[in-house]
N, C-alpha and C positions, 0 to 999 in steps of 0.2 A: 454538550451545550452549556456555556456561561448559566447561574440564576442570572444574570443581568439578561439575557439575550433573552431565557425563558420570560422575564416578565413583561421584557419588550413587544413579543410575538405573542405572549399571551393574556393581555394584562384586563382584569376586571375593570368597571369604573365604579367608584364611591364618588361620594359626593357630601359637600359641608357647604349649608347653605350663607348666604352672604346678605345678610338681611341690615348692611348699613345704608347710607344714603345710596340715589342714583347718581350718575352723570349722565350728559348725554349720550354716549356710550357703551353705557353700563345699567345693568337695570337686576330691580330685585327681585331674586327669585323665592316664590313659594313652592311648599310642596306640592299643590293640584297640577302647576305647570313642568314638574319632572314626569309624573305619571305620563305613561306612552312610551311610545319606538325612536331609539336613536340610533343614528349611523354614526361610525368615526370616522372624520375625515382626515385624520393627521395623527401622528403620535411623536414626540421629541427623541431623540436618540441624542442620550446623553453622554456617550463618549464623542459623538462628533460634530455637539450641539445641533445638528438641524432636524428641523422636521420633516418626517417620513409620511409619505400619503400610504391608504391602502391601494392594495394591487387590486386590478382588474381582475374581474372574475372572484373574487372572494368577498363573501357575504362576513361583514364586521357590524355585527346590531347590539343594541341591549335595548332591553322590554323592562318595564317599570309600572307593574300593578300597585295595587293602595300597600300593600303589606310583601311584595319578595320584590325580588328583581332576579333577570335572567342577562348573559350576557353569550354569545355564540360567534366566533371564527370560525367560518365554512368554505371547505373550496370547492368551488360549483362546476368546475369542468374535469377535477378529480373524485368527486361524488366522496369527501373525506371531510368529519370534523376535524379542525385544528385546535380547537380548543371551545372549553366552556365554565361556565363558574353561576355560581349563585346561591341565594339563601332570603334570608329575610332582612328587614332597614329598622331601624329606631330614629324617628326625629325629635328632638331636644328644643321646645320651641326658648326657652328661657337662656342656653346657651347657645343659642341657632347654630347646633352642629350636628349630621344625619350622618348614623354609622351605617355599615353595613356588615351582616354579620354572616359567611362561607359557609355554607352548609352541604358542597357539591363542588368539586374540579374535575377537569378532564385537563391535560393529562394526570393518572395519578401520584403519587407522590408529593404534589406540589409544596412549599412550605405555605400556600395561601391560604390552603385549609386549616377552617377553624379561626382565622383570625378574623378583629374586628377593627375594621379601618376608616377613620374620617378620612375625606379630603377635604382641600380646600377648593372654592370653584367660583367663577363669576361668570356671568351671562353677558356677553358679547356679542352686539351683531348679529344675534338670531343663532350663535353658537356658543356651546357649552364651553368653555375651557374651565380643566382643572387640575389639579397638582396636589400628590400627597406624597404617602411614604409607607412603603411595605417591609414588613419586619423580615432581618432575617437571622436564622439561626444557627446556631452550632451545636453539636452534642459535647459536655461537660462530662468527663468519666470519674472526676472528683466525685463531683453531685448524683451523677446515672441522669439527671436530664439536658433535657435543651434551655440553652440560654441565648438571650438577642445577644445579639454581638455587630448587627449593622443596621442598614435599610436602606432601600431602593425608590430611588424617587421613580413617578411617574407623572409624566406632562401628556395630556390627552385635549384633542377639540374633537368634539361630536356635534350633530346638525339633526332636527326631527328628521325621520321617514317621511315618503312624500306620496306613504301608500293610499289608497279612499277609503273612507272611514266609515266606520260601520255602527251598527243603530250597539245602544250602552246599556242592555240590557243584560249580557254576559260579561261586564268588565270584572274585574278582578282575580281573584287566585283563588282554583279551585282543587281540591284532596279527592283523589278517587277513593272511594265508598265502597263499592261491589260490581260486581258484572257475573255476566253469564257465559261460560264459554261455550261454541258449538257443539250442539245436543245435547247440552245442560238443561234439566227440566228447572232447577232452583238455584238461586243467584248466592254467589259466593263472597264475603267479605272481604275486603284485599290485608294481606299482612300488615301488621303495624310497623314491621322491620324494615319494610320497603318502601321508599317513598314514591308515591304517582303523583306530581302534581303540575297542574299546568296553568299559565297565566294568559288573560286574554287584557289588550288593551285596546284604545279605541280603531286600531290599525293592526294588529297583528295578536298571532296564538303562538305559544311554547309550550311544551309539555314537557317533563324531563322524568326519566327511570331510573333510582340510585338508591342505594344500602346505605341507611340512616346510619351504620354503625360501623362502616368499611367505608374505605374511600375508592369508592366503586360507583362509574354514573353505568349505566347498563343500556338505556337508550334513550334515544331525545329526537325531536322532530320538531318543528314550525314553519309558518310562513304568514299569508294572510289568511283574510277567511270574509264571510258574508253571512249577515244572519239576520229573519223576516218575521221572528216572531214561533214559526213552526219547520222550519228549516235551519239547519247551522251545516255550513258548505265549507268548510276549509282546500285550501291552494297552497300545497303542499312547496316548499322551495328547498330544505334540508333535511335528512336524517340519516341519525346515526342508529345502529350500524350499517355501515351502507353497502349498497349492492342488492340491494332490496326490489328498485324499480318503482318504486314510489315518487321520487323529486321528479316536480312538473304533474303528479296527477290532480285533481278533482274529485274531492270526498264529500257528497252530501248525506248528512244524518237526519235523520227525523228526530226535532228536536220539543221536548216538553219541560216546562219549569213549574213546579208546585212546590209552593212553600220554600225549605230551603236546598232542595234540591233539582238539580242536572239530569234528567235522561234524557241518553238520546243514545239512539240504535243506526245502523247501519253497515257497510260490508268495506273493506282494503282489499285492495292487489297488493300482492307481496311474491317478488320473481321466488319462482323453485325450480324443480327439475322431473322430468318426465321418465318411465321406467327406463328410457334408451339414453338417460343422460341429460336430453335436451331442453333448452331451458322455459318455462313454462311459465305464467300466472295464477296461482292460486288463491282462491277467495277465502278473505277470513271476516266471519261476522265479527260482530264491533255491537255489544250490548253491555252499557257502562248507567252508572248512577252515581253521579259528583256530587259536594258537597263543598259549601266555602270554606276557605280558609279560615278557625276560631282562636285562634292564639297558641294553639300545640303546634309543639315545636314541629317542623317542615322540613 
């Protein structure tokens, strides 16, 4: 596969905000109105200028907490991530321009990791269009490293989710802290080499599994969720690794928030196999204690 074709089928969205005048047709965006769930409706295919819808059956979002973004290609009738990226955002309100900085890809390899990229973007019509340019590189054996040597434009229209929205008491990006695993009397810290972290927006949750220091995502999950104050119910619609048996279930946790932390407890299905082979459901408790995100790196 082309890099062109890879960033086509895989491509994150950044965003560089456009804080000139309106037109009737154009309107200014702030940061509080990026925050939340966007669908892609379209992507340009620059070798044959036209724009490409997404296909049916494949789930194309990105999530936008105060501090990361997530962005996830899923196919929902092959139970497969296609792809995933994210990291944390910097907004420049003096030069009005919002990078975004990779801290996570699936597939691995990508050259997307690690880079930081404005786009450019204007708000249209209740949709996002934007357009930037992804670095790309070569290895130099003069030097022993990588030099740019191109870039790859990308054209994208994205449109809100149209999920129901949930009470804003769990918005933003939260770092797993510790948990307890099954028949644990005492709760264990989670490695700092490993990143947990999951983002809730007013519409939807992501969580994603990945080695800060390998470019390794290890497992990731979202969909929508509900939450009443002492219940937090997530509606599972992806994850990876799949074959799990998970997409499509109903996970309510018992949910407490003191001070600046998350617990919440409760039990997953996760498909396994029985001594004769056959395939089974097994139960794994789920006793976690989150913490927000404080400005360490993610």
């Amino acid at each position: 596969m082309t890099y062109f074709k890879l960033i086509l089928a895989l491509t994150p969205v950044f965003f560089l905000y456009n804080c000139g005048s309106s037109s009737s047709s154009e309107e200014t965006v702030t940061l509080e109105s990026l925050e939340g769930s966007w669908r892609r409706v379209s992507v340009k295919n620059q070798e044959t200028g036209e724009w490409v819808t997404t296909e049916p059956n494949v789930i194309y979002e990105k999530y936008i907490s105060p501090t990361h973004f997530c962005w996830v290609n899923y196919h929902t009738q092959q139970d497969t991530l296609l792809g995933t990226g994210g990291g944390t955002y910097v907004y420049d309100t003096e030069s009005s321009t919002y990078v975004e900085d990779i801290r996570f890809f699936l597939p691995a390899g990508s050259q997307l990791l690690g880079q930081s990229i404005p786009f450019d973007v204007k708000f249209e019509d209740g949709n996002w269009h934007h357009t930037g340019y992804a670095k790309v590189f070569e290895f130099d054996p003069e030097t022993g490293n990588n030099v740019v040597t191109d870039s790859t434009i990308i054209e994208e229209i994205w449109e809100r989710t149209d999920a129901p929205v949930s009470q804003d008491g769990l918005i933003g990006t939260w770092v797993l802290e510790s948990f307890k695993g099954a028949g644990d009397s005492i709760r264990s810290d989670y490695p700092e080499f490993v990143r947990y972290v999951k983002l809730i927006t007013p519409t939807h949750f992501v969580w994603v599994h990945y080695l800060s220091e390998q470019d390794q995502v290890l497992a990731q999950g979202g969909g929508t969720y509900s939450y009443n104050g002492n219940t937090y119910t997530e509606n599972l619609k992806f994850v990876y690794p799949s074959g799990s048996g998970q997409v499509g279930t109903t996970l309510p946790f018992n949910c407490n928030i003191e001070g600046d932390s998350w617990a919440h407890t409760g039990y997953i299905l996760i498909q396994g196999e029985d001594e004769t082979g056959s395939a089974k459901m097994d139960t794994v408790t789920i006793d976690e204690i989150w913490k927000p995100f404080t400005g360490i790196d993610s």
